[in-house]
C-alpha positions in Angstrom: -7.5 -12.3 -10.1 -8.4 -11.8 -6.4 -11.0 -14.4 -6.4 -8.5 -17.2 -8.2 -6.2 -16.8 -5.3 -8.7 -16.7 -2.9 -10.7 -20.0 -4.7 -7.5 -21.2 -5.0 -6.2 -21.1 -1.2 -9.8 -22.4 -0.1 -9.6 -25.4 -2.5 -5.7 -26.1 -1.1 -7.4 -25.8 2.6 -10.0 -27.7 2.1 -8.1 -30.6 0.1 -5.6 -31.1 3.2 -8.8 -30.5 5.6 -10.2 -33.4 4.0 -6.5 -35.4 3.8 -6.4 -34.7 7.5 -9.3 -36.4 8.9 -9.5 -37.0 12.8 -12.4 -36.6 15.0 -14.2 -33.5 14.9 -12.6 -30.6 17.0 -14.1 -28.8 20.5 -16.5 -26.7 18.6 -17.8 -30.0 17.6 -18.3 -31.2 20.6 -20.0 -28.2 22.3 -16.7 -26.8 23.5 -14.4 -23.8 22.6 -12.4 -24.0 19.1 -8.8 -25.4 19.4 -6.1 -23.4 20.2 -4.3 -22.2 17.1 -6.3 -25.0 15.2 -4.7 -22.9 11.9 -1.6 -24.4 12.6 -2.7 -27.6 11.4 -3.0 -26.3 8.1 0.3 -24.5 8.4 1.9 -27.7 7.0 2.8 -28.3 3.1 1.0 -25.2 2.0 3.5 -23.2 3.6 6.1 -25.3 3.3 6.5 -25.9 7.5 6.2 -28.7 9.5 2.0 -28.6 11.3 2.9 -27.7 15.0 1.4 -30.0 17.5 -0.3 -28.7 20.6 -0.3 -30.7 24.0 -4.0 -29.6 25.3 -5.4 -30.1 21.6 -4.4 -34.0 21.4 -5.8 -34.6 24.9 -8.8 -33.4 24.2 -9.5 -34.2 21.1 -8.5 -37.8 21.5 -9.5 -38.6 25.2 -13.1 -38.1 26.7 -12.7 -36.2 30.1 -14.6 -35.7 32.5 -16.2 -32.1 33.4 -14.1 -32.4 36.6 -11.1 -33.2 33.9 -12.0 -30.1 31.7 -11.9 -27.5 34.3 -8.5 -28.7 35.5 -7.2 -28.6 31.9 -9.0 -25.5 31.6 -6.6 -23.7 34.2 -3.4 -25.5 32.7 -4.4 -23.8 29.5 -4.6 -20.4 31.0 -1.5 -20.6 32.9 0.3 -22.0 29.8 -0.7 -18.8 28.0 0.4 -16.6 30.6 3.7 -18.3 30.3 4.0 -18.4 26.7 3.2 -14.3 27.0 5.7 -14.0 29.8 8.2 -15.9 27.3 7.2 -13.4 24.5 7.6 -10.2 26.4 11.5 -11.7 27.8 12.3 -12.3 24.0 11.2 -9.0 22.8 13.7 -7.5 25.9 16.3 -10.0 24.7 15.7 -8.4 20.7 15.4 -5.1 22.6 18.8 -5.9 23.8 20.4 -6.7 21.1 19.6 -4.4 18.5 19.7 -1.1 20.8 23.6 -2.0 21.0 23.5 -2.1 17.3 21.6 1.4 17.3 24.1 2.4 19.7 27.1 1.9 16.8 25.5 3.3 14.3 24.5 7.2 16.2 27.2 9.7 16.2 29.1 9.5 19.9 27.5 12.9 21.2 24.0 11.0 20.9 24.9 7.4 22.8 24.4 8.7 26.1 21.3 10.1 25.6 20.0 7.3 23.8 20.5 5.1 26.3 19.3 6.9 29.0 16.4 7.7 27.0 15.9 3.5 26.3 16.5 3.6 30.3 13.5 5.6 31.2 11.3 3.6 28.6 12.4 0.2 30.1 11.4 1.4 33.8 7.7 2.6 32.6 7.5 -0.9 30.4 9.0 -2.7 34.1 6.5 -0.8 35.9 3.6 -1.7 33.0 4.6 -5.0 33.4 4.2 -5.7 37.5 1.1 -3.1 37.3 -0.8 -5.9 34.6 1.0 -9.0 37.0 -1.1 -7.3 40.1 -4.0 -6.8 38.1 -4.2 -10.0 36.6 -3.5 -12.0 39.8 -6.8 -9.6 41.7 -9.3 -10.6 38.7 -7.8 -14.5 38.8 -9.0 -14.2 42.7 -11.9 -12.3 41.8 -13.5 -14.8 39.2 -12.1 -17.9 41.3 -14.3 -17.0 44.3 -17.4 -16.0 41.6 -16.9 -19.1 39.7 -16.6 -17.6 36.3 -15.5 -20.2 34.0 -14.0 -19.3 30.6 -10.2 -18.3 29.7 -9.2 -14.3 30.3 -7.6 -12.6 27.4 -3.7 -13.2 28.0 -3.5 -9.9 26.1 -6.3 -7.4 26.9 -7.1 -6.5 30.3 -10.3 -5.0 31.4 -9.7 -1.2 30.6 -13.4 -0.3 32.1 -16.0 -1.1 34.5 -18.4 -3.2 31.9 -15.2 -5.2 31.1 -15.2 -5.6 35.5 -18.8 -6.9 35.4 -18.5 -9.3 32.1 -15.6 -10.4 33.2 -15.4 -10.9 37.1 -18.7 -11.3 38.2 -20.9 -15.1 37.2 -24.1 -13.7 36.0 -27.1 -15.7 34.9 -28.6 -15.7 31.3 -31.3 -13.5 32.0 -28.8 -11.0 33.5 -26.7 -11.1 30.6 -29.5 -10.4 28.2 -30.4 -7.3 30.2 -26.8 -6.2 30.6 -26.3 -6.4 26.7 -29.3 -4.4 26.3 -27.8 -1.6 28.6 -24.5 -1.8 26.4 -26.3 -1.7 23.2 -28.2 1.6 24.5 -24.8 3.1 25.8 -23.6 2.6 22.7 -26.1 4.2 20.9 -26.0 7.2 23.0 -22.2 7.2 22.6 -22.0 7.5 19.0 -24.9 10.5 19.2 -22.6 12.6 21.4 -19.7 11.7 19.7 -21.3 12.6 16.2 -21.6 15.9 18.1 -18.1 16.5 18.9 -16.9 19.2 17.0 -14.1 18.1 14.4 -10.9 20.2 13.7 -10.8 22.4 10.8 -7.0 21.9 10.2 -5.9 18.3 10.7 -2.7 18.9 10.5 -2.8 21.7 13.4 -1.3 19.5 16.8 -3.3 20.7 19.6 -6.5 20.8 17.7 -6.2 17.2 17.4 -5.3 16.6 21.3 -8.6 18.4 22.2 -10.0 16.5 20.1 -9.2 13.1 21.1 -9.6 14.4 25.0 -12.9 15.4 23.8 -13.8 11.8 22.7 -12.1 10.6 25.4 -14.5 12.0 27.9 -17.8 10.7 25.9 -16.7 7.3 25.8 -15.2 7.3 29.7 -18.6 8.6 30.4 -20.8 6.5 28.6 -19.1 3.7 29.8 -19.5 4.8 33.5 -23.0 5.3 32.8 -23.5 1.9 31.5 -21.9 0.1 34.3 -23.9 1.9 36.5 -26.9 0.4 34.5 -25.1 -2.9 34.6 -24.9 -2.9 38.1 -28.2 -2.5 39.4 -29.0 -6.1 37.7 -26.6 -7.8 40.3 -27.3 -9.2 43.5 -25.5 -8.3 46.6 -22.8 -10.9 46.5 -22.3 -10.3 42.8 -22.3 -6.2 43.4 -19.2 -7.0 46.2 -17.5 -8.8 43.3 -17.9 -5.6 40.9 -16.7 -3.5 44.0 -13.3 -5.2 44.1 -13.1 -5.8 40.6 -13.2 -1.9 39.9 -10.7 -1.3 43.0 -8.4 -3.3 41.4 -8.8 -1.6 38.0 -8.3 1.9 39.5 -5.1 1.1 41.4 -4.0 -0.7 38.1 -5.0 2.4 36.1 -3.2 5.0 38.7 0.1 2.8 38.9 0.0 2.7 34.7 -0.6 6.5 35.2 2.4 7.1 37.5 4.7 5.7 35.5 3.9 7.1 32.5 4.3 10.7 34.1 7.9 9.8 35.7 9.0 8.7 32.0 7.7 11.8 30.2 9.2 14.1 33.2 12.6 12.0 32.2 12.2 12.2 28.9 11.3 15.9 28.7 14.7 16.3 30.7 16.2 14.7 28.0 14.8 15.5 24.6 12.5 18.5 25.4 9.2 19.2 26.2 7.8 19.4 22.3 9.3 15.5 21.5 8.2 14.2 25.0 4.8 14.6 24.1 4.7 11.2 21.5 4.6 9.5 25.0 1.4 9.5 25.3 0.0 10.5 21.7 -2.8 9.0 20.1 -2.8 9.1 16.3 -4.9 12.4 16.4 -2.2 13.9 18.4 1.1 12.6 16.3 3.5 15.5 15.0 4.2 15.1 11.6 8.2 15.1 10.8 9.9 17.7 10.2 11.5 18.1 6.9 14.6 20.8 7.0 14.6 23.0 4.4 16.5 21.5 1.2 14.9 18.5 1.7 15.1 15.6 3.3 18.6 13.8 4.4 20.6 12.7 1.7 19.5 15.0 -1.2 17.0 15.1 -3.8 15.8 11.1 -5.3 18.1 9.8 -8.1 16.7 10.6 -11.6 16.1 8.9 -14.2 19.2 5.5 -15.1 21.2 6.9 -12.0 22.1 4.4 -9.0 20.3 5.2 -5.7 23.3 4.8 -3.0 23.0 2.2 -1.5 21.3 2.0 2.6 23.9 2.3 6.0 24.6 -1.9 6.7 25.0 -2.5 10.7 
């Protein structure tokens, strides 16, 4: 059955691929794919309307120049950035709105501390927010003055110092053959030490899991320090200044993230106690299962049998 829907869809793609026609896309050319190019087979098969896209028409139907293409190039990033920047204001807006609905629904002893609790989440997520801004105007300077060409993530910052030196700093081919080779041996060496991490007996036991994932966490922050070191010894002086500020500007990132994180847990530990506080900053290893009171959960045992389940709170 799978492979009917799935010969299916293909056959449907292809048939309106084919309808479609046009020139061949960037790939074709010896460029990066389209952006979004799935949209254009969003159309009748999903019964929308195929979106257009303003930097896909001009280049798939007007030859440019290389001069053309890097100016096009930064217009495409900085359109990105604003359509993220619209995405993050329309998640507030959403935000917004439904926390007022929330609000309605909690008994009136809990509003207040909801919302001050939604208030100490939207300062750390402000904070976040002019942290990344910072960060991603220093590497936009960084790679600018190194002539890096290509589009940044809009989404994923560097989080380490390889991501510094593959992303900031123009390095020839040779370069990046020997860097991968360094990566590909970190990584090797990573997965060895983290086979040797000693697992928790009992899952389900909390702080077995936080050490853990702190354990893990240290093999892979020092691996990765160990491989940019490796990395860095390929680059030339100029390129080795680039790293330099690069990695500044990822450890002031890093400690403003940090500080804000710890002024919302010390306000949210105020609030809800110590023992809830700690899902702030909880991997998946670390998250507390709920807590069922005894009887059950809310609401009483599951209908049995031909008897009506009641029907969910509307608001």
């Amino acid at each position: 059955m799978k492979k009917l829907i799935w010969l299916s869809l293909a056959l449907a793609l292809g048939a309106q691929a084919v309808l479609a026609g046009g020139p061949p896309n960037r790939g074709d050319r010896g460029g990066p794919p389209d952006r979004q190019r799935w949209d254009q087979f969003r159309g009748d098969f999903f019964g929308g309307r195929p979106r257009g896209n303003a930097f896909d028409a001009v280049r798939r139907y007007f030859d440019l120049t290389p001069e053309q293409q890097a100016a096009l190039a930064k217009l495409d990033e900085q359109r990105s950035l604003d359509e993220r920047e619209a995405l993050v204001e329309l998640a507030k807006t959403l935000d917004k709105k439904y926390a007022a609905l929330i609000v309605e629904a909690l008994p009136a002893e809990q509003k207040a501390k909801y919302e001050q609790v939604l208030a100490a989440l939207a300062a750390r997520d402000e904070a976040h927010e002019a942290a990344q801004k910072e960060f991603r105007a220093a590497l936009a300077r960084i790679r600018e003055a190194q002539g890096v060409t290509g589009r940044m993530s809009i989404y994923n910052l560097p989080n380490s110092k390889t991501d510094i030196v593959r992303t900031c700093v123009n390095v020839t081919e040779d370069q990046r053959a020997a860097m991968d080779g360094v990566q590909r041996d970190a990584w090797a060496g990573m997965r060895d030490k983290m086979r040797d991490v000693v697992r928790p007996q009992n899952w389900g036991d909390a702080e077995a899991r936080q050490k853990f994932g702190e354990a893990m966490r240290k093999v892979r922050e020092q691996v990765e320090t160990q491989a940019a070191e490796g990395m860095v010894i390929l680059l030339n002086e100029e390129q080795k200044k680039a790293y330099q500020t690069g990695a500044a500007a990822l450890d002031a990132y890093n400690k403003k993230v940090a500080e804000a994180d710890d002024a919302c847990e010390k306000k949210l530990i105020e609030l809800v106690g110590a023992e809830k506080a700690k899902a702030l900053r909880a991997g998946w290893w670390q998250q507390v299962p709920p807590i069922i009171q005894p009887g059950g959960p809310p609401g009483g045992p599951p209908p049995k049998g031909d008897e009506a389940a009641p029907r969910a709170t509307e608001f």
